[in-house]
Residue frames as qw, qx, qy, qz and C-alpha x, y, z in Angstrom:
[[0.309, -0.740, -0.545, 0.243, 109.61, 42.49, 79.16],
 [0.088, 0.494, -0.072, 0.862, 109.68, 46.57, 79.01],
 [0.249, 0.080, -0.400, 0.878, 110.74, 48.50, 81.56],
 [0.200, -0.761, -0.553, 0.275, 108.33, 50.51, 83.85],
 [0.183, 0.497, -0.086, 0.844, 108.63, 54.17, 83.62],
 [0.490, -0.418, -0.505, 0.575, 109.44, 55.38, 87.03],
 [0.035, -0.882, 0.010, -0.470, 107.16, 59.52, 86.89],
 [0.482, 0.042, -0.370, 0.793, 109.39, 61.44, 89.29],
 [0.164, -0.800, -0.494, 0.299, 106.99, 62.84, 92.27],
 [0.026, 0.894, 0.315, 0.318, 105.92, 66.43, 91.65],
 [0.063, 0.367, -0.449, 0.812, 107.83, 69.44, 93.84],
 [0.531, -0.391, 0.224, -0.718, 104.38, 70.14, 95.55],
 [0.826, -0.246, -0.253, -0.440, 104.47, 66.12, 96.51],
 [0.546, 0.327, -0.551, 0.541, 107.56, 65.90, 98.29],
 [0.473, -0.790, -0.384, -0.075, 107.00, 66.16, 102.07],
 [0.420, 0.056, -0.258, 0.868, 108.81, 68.97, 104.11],
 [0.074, -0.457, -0.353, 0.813, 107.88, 72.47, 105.28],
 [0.261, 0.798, 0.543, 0.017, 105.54, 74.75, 104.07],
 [0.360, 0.320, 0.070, 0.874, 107.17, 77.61, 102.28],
 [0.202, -0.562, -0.438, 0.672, 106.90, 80.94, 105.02],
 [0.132, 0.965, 0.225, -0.032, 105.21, 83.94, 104.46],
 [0.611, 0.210, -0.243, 0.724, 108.51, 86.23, 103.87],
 [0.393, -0.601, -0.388, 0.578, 108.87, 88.26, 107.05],
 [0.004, 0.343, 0.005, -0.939, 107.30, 91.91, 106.90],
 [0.046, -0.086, -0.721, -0.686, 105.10, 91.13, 104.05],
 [0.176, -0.493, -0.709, -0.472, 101.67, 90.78, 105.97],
 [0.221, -0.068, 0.435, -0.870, 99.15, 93.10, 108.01],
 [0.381, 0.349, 0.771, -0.371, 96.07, 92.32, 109.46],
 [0.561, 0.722, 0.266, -0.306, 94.37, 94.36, 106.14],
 [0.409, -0.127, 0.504, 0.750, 96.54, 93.68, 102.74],
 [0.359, 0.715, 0.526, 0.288, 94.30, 95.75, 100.31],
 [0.286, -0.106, -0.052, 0.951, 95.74, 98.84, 99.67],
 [0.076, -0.424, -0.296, -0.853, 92.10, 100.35, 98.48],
 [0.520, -0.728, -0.443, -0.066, 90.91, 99.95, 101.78],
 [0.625, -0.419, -0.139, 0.644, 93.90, 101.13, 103.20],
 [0.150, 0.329, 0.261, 0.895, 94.14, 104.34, 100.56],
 [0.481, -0.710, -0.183, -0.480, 90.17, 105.60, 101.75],
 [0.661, -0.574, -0.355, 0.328, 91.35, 104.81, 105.51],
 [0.519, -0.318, -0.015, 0.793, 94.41, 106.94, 105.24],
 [0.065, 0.377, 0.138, 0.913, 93.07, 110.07, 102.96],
 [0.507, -0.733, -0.362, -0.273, 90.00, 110.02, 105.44],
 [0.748, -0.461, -0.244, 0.412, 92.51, 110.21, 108.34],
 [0.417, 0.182, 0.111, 0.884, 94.64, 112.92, 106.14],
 [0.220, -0.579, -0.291, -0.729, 91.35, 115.13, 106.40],
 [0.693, -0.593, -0.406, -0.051, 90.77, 114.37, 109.93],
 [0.704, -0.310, -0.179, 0.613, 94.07, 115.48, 111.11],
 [0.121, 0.326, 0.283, 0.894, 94.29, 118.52, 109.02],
 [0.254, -0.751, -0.366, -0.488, 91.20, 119.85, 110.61],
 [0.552, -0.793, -0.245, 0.078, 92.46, 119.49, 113.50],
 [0.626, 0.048, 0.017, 0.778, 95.16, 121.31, 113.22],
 [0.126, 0.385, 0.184, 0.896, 93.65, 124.18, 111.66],
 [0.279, -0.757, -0.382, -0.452, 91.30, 124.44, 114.06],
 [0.525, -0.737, -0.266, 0.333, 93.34, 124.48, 116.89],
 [0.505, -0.112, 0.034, 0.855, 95.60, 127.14, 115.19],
 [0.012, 0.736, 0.209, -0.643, 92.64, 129.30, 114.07],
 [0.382, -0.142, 0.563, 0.719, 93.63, 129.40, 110.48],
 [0.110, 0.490, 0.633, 0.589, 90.22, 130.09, 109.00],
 [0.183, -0.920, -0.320, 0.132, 89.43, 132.78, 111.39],
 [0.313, 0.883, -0.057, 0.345, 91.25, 136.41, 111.08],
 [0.230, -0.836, 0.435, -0.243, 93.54, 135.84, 113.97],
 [0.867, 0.108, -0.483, -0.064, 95.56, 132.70, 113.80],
 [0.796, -0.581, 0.171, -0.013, 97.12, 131.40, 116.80],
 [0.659, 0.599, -0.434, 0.137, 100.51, 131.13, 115.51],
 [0.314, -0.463, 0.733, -0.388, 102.03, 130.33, 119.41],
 [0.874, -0.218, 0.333, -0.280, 100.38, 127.14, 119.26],
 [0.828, 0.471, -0.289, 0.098, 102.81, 126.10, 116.74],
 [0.188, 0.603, -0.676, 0.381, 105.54, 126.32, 119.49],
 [0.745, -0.264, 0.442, -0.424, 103.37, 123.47, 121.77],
 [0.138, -0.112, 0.969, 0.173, 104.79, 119.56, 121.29],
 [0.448, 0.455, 0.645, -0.420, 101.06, 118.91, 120.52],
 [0.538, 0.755, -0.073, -0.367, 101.12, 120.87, 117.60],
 [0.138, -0.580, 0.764, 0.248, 104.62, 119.68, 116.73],
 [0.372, 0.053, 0.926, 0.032, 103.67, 115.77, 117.15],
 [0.556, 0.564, 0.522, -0.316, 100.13, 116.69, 115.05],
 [0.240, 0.791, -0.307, -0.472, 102.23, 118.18, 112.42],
 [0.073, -0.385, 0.901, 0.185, 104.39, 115.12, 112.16],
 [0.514, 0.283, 0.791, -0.175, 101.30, 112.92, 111.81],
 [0.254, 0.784, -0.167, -0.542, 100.45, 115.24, 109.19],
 [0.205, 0.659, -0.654, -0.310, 103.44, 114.68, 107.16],
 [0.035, -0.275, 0.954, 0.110, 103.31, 110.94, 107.57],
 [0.581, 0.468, 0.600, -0.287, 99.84, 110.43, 106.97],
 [0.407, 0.771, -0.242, -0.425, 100.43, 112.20, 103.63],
 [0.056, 0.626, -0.745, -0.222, 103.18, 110.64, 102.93],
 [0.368, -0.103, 0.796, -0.470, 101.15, 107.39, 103.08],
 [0.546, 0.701, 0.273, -0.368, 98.40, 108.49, 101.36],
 [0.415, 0.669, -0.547, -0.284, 101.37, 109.02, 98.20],
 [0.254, -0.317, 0.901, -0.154, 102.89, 105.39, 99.14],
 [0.498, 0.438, 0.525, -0.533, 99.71, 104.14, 98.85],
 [0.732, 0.620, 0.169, -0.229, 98.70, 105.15, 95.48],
 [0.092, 0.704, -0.655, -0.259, 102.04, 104.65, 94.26],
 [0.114, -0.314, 0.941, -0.044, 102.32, 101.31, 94.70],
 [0.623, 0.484, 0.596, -0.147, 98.40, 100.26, 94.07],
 [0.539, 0.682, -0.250, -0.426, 99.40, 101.84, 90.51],
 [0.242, 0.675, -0.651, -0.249, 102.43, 99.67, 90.40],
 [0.014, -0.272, 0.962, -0.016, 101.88, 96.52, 91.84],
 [0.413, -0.353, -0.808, -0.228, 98.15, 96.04, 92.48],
 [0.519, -0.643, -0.120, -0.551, 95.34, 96.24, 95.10],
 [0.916, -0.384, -0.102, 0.052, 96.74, 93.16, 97.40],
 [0.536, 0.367, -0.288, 0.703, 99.92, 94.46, 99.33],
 [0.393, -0.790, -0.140, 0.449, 101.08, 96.79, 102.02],
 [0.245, 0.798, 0.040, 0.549, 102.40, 100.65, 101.72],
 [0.441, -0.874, -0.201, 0.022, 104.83, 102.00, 104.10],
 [0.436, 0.831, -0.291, 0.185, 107.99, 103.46, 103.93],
 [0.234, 0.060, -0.836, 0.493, 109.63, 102.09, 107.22],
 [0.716, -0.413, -0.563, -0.012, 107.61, 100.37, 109.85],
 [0.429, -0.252, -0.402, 0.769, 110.49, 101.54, 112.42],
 [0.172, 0.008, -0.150, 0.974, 109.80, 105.15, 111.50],
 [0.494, -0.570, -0.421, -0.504, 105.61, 104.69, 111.51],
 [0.599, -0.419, -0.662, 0.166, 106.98, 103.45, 114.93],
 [0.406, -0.112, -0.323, 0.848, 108.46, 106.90, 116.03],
 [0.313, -0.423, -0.107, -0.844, 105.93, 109.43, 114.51],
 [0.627, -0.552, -0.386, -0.391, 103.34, 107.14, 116.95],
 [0.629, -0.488, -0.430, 0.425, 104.83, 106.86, 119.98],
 [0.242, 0.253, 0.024, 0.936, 105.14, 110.98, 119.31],
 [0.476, -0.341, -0.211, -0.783, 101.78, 111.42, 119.54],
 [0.719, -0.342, -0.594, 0.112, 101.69, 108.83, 122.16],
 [0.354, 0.108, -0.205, 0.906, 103.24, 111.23, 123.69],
 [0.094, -0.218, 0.102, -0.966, 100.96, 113.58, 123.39],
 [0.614, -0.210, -0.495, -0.578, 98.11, 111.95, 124.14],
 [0.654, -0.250, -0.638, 0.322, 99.19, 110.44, 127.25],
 [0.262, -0.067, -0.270, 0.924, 100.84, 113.75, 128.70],
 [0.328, -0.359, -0.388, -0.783, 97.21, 115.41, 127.58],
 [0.679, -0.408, -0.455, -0.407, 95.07, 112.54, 129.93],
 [0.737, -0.152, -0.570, 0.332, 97.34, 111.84, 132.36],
 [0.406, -0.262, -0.313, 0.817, 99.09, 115.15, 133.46],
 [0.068, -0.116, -0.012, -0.991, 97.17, 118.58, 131.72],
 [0.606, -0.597, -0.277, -0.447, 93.07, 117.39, 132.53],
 [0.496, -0.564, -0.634, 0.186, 93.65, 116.83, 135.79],
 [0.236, -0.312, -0.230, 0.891, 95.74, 120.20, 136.08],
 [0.006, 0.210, 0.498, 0.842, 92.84, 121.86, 133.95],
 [0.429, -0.578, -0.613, -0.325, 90.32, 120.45, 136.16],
 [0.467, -0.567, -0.438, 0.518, 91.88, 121.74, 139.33],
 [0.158, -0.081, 0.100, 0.979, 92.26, 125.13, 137.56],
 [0.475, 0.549, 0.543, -0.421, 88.44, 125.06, 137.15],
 [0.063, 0.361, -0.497, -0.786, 88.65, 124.67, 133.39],
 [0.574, 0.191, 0.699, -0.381, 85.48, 123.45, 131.46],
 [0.641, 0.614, -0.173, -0.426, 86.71, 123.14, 128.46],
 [0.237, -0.433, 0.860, 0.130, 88.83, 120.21, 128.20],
 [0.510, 0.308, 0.803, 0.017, 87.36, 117.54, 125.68],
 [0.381, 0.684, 0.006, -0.622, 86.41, 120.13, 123.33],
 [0.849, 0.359, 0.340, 0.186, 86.33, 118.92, 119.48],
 [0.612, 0.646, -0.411, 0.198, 89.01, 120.56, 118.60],
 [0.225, -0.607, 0.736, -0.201, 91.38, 119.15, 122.11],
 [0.869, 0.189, 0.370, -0.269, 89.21, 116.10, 121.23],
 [0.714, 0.669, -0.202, 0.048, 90.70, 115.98, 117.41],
 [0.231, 0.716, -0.623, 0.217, 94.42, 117.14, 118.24],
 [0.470, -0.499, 0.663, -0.302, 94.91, 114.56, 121.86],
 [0.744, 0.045, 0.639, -0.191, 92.69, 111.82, 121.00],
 [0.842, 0.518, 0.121, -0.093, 91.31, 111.16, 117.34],
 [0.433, 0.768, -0.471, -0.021, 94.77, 111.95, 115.64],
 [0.357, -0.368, 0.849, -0.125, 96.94, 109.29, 118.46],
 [0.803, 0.226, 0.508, -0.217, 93.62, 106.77, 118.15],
 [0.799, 0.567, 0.079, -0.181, 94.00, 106.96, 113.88],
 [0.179, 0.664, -0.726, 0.018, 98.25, 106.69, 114.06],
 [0.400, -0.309, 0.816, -0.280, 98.12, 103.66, 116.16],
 [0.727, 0.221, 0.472, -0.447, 94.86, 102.36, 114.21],
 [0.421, 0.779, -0.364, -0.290, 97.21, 102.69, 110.65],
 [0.074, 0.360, -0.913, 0.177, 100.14, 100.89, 112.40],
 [0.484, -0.090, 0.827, -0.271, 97.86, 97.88, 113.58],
 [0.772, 0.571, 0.171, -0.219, 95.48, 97.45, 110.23],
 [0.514, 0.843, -0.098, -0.125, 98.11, 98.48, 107.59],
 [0.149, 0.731, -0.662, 0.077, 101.73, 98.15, 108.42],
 [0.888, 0.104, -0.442, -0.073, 103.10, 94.91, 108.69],
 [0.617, -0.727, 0.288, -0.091, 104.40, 93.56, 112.23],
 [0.841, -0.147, 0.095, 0.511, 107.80, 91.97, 113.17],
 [0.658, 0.514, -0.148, 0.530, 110.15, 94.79, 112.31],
 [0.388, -0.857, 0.016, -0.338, 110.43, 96.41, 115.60],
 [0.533, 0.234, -0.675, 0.452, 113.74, 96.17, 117.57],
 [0.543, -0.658, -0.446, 0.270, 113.85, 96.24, 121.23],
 [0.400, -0.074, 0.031, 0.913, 116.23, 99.32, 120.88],
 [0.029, 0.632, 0.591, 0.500, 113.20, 101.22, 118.99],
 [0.346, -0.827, -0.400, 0.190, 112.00, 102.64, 122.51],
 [0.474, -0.451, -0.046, 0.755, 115.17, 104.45, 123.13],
 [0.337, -0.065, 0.177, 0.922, 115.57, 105.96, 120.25],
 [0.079, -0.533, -0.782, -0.315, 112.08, 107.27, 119.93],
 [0.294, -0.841, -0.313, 0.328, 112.44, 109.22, 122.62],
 [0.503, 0.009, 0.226, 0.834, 114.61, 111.13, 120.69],
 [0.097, -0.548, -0.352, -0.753, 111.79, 113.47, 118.72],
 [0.582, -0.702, -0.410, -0.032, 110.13, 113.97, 122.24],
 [0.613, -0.600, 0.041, 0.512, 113.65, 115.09, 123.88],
 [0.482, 0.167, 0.296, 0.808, 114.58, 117.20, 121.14],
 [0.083, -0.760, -0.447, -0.463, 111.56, 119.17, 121.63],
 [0.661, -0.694, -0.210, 0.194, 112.16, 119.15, 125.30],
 [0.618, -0.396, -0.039, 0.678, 115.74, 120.74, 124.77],
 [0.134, 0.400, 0.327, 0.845, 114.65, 123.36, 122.33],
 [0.193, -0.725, -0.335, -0.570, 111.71, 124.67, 124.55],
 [0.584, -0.764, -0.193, 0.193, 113.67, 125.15, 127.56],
 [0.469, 0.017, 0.240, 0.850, 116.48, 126.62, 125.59],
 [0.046, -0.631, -0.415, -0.654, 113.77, 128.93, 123.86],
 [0.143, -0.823, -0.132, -0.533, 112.49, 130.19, 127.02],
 [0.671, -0.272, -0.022, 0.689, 115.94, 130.63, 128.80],
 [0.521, 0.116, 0.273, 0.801, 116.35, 132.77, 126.29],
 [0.033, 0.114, 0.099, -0.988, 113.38, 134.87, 126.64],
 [0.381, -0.117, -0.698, -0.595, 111.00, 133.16, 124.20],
 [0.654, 0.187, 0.408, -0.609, 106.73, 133.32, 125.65],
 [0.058, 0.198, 0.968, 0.143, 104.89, 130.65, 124.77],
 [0.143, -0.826, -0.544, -0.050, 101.83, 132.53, 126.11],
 [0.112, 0.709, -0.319, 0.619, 102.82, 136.43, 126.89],
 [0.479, -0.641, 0.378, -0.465, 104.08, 135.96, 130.27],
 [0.953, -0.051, 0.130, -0.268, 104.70, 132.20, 129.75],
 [0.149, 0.659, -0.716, -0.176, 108.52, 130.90, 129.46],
 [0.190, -0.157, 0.969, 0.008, 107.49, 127.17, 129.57],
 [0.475, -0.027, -0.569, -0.671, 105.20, 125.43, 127.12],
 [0.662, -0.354, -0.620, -0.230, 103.71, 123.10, 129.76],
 [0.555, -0.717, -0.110, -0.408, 103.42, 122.78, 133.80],
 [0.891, -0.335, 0.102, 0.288, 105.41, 120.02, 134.78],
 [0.630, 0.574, 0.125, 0.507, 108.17, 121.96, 132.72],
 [0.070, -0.896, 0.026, -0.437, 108.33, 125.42, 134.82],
 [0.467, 0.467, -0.375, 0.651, 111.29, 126.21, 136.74],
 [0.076, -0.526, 0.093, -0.842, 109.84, 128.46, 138.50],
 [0.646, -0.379, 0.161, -0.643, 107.40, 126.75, 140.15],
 [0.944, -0.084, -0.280, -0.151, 108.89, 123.44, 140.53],
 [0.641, -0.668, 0.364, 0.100, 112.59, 123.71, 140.84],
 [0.491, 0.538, -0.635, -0.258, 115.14, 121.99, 138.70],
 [0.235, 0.216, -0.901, -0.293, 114.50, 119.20, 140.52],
 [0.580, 0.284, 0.543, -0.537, 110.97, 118.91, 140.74],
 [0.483, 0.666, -0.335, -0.459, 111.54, 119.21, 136.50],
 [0.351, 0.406, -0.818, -0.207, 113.84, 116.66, 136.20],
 [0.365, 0.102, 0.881, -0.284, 111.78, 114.03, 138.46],
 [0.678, 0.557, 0.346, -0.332, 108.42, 114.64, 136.13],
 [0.526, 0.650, -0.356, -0.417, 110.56, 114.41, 133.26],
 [0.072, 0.440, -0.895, 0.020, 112.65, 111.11, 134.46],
 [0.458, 0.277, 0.615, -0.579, 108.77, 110.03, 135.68],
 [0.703, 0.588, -0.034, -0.399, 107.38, 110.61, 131.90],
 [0.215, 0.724, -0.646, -0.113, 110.35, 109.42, 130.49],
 [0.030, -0.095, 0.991, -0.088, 110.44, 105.63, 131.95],
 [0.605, 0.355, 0.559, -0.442, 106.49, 105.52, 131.26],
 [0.513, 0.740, -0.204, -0.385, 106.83, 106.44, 127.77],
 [0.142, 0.509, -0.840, -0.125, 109.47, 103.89, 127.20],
 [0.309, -0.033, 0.901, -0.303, 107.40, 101.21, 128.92],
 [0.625, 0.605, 0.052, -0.490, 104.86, 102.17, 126.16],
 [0.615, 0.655, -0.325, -0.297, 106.88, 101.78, 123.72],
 [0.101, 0.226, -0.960, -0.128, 108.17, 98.13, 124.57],
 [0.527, 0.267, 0.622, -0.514, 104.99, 97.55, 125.05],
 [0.548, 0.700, -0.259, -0.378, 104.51, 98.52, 121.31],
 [0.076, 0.478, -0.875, -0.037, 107.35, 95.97, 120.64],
 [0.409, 0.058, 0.860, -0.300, 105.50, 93.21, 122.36],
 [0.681, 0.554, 0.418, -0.234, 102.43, 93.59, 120.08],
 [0.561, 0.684, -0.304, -0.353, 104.23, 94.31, 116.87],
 [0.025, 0.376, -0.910, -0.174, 106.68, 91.04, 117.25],
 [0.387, 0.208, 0.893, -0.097, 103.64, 88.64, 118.52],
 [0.644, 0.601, 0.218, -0.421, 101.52, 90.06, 115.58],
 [0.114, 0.693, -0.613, -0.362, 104.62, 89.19, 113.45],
 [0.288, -0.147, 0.925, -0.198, 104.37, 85.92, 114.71],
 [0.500, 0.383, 0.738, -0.243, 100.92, 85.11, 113.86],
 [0.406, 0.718, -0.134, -0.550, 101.11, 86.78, 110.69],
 [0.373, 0.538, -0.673, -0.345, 103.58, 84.83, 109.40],
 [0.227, 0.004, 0.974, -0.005, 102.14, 81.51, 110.59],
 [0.569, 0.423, 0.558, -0.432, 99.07, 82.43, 108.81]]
């Protein structure tokens, strides 16, 4: 009588877990040529605004506006949209269309919660003082570009493009860092003498000495300051549970 021959079962018929996604690896959109046109369209979108709110193609640029966190934060978006946009085609050269492009996740998380920044401080605290100053220009397409579209197309990058779960809970703090660095340079700057506007030692309202106090200042700054964090664990919250469901899909 010969033997049976006993096939040893397959790997893929063994029963156990399902091999995991490896953590960081997916966003809601893996195609980098969708993600490339998203992010050079976005590169042009920011860039205008800039230049238009600095005036650059007209004979008198606005070079003071470069000393406003607005400009600052729009600058940084700038740079890291760019920087993106390279990323990007780097990597669709090297590895393929199907993937993600970002240099750190953490630090997509700081440039946006910059401009979160601005964008909050914009709707929350300068239209309403704009509207009680009878201003009727607020919304304009270029405060339109610089407040809104640029925040809306950082935030819209980091949810399509960038893969979730790498946020810490620490993140918030230190985030506030590029915000409070700004904050200790433009009250240093116009200590020292430095106009924002001629006649103007403080770049914003809630900011002025003069008319508030030091501690009317430090309430609207300890006020911003524990919203802006609450943002940004908020931010946490959605980037871990999108982690989550990423990697169970």
């Amino acid at each position: 009588m010969s033997k049976a021959v006993v096939t040893p079962p397959a790997a893929s018929d063994i029963p156990g877990p399902r091999t995991a996604a490896p953590r960081f690896a997916l966003a809601a959109v893996n195609n980098r040529p969708v993600a490339l046109v998203y992010r050079i369209v976005a590169l042009v979108v920011i860039l205008t605004g800039v230049v238009r709110n600095a005036d650059l193609l007209t004979g008198s640029p606005s070079w003071t506006s470069f000393l406003y966190f607005t400009m600052v934060s729009d600058l940084i978006c700038l740079a890291w949209m760019l920087l993106l946009v390279l990323r990007t085609v780097r990597d669709l050269r090297r590895t393929g269309p199907i993937g993600t492009s970002t240099p750190s996740a953490r630090w997509g998380g700081a440039v946006m919660m910059a401009i979160t920044v601005t964008m909050l401080i914009y709707v929350v605290v300068l239209v309403p003082t704009r509207i009680d100053a009878g201003d009727t220009d607020i919304y304009s397409l270029t405060d339109t570009l610089i407040h809104i579209v640029t925040p809306a197309l950082i935030i819209a990058d980091w949810l399509l493009f960038v893969p979730k779960g790498a946020f810490r809970w620490v993140d918030p703090l230190l985030w506030t860092l590029i915000p409070f660095a700004y904050l200790g340079w433009s009250l240093v700057y116009g200590a020292l003498g430095g106009e924002f506007e001629p006649g103007e030692r403080y770049p914003y309202p809630f900011l002025n000495v003069d008319a508030l106090g030091i501690g009317g200042v430090i309430t609207w700054i300890a006020a911003l300051t524990v919203a802006l964090v609450a943002v940004g664990f908020v931010y946490v919250v959605i980037d871990r549970v999108l982690g989550v469901l990423a990697r169970r899909r």
